[in-house]
C-alpha positions as CSV (number, residue, x, y, z in Angstrom):
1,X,29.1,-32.4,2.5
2,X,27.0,-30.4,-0.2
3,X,26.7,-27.1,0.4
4,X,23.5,-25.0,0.8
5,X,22.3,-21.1,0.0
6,X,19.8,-19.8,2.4
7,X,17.8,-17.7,-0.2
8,X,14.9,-15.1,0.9
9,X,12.3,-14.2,-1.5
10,X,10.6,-10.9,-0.7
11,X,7.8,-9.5,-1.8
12,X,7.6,-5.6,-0.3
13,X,4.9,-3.2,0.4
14,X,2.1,-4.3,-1.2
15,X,-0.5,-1.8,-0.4
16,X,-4.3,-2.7,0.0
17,X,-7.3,-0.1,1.3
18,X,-9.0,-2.1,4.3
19,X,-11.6,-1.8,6.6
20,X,-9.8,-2.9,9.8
21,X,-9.4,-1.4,13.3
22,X,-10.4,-1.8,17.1
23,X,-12.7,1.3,16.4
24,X,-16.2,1.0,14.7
25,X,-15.6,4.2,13.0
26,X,-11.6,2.6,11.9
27,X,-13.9,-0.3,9.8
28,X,-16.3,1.6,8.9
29,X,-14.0,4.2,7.2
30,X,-11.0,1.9,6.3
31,X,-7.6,2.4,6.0
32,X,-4.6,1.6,4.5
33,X,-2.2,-1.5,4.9
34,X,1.1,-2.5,3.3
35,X,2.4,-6.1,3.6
36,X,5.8,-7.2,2.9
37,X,6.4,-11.1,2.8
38,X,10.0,-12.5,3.1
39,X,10.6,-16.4,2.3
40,X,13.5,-18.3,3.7
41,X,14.4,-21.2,2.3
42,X,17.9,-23.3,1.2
43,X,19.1,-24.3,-2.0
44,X,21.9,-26.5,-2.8
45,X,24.9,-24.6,-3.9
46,X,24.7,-26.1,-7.5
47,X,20.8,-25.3,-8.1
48,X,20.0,-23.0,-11.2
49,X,16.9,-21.3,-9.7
50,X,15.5,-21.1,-12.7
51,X,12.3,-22.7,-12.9
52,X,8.8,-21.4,-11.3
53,X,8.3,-24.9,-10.4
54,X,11.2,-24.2,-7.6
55,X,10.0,-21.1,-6.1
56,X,6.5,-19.1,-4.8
57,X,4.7,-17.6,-7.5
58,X,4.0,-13.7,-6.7
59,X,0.8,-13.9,-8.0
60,X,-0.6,-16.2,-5.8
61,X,1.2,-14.3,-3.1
62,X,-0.7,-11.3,-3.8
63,X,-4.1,-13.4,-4.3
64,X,-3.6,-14.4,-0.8
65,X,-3.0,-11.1,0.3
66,X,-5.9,-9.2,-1.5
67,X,-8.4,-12.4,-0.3
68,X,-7.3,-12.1,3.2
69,X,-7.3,-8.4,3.6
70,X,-11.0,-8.2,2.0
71,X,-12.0,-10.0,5.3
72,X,-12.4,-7.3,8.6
73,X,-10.2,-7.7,11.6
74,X,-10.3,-5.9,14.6
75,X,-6.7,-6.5,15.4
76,X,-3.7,-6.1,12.8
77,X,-2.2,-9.2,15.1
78,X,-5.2,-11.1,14.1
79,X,-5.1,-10.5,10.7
80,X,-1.2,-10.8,10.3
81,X,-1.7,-14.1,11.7
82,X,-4.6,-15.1,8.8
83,X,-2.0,-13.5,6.6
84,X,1.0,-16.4,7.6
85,X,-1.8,-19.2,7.8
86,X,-2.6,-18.8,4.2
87,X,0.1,-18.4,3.2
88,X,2.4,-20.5,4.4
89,X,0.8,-23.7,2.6
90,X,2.4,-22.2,-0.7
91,X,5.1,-23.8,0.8
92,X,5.4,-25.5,3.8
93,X,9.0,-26.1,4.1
94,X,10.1,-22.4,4.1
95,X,9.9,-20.0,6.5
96,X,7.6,-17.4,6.2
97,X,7.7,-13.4,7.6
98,X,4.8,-11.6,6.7
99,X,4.6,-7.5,8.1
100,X,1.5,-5.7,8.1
101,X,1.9,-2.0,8.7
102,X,-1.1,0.1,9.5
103,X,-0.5,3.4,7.7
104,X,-2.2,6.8,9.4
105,X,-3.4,5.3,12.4
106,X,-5.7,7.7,14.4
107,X,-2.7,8.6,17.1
108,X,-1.1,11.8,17.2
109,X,2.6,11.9,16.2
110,X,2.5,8.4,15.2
111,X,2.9,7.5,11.7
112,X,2.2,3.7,11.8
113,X,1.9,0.3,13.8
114,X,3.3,-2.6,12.0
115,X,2.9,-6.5,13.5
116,X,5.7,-9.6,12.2
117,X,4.9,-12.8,12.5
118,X,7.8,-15.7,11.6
119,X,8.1,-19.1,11.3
């Protein structure tokens, strides 16, 4: 029996001014989002994990997220979910977390709302 390391690439808090929100005045002003992405995935134990070839580029990570964030969502669950679809054929086999937190959203006393979608 060969044995496997369950290995999570993250990429954390990558900040992007959009104009999303429930709230005509939330689009039309904007706001700012940070997304994290983790990536699970398992590697034989004897792998060297050092070719590019084996992993998820970054920078097509963060072409995704800039593309998809450009779009406007009413819902941060509707565009979390864009978020995953996109990204998730950079590979197919993994599984994929994304976060997207809604910094300053226009509640008192409440800091941020934040959706995670897995699988």
């Amino acid at each position: 029996m060969q044995e496997s390391l369950e290995t999570i690439l993250s990429i954390n808090k990558v900040r992007v001014k959009a104009n999303h929100g429930w709230y005509e005045t939330e689009r039309k002003i904007g706001g700012m989002y940070s997304i994290s992405v983790r990536i699970f995935s398992y590697n034989s134990i004897s792998d060297q994990l050092e070719d590019i070839e084996n992993t998820v580029n970054y920078e097509d990570i963060h072409t995704v997220i800039t593309t998809v964030m450009r779009r406007e969502y009413k819902l941060i669950e509707t565009c979390c979910k864009a978020l995953w679809n996109e990204l998730k054929p950079l590979s197919d086999a993994d599984v994929w977390e994304v976060t997207l937190e809604k910094e300053d959203v226009p509640i008192k006393h409440v800091g941020s709302t934040s959706f995670v979608l897995k699988g």
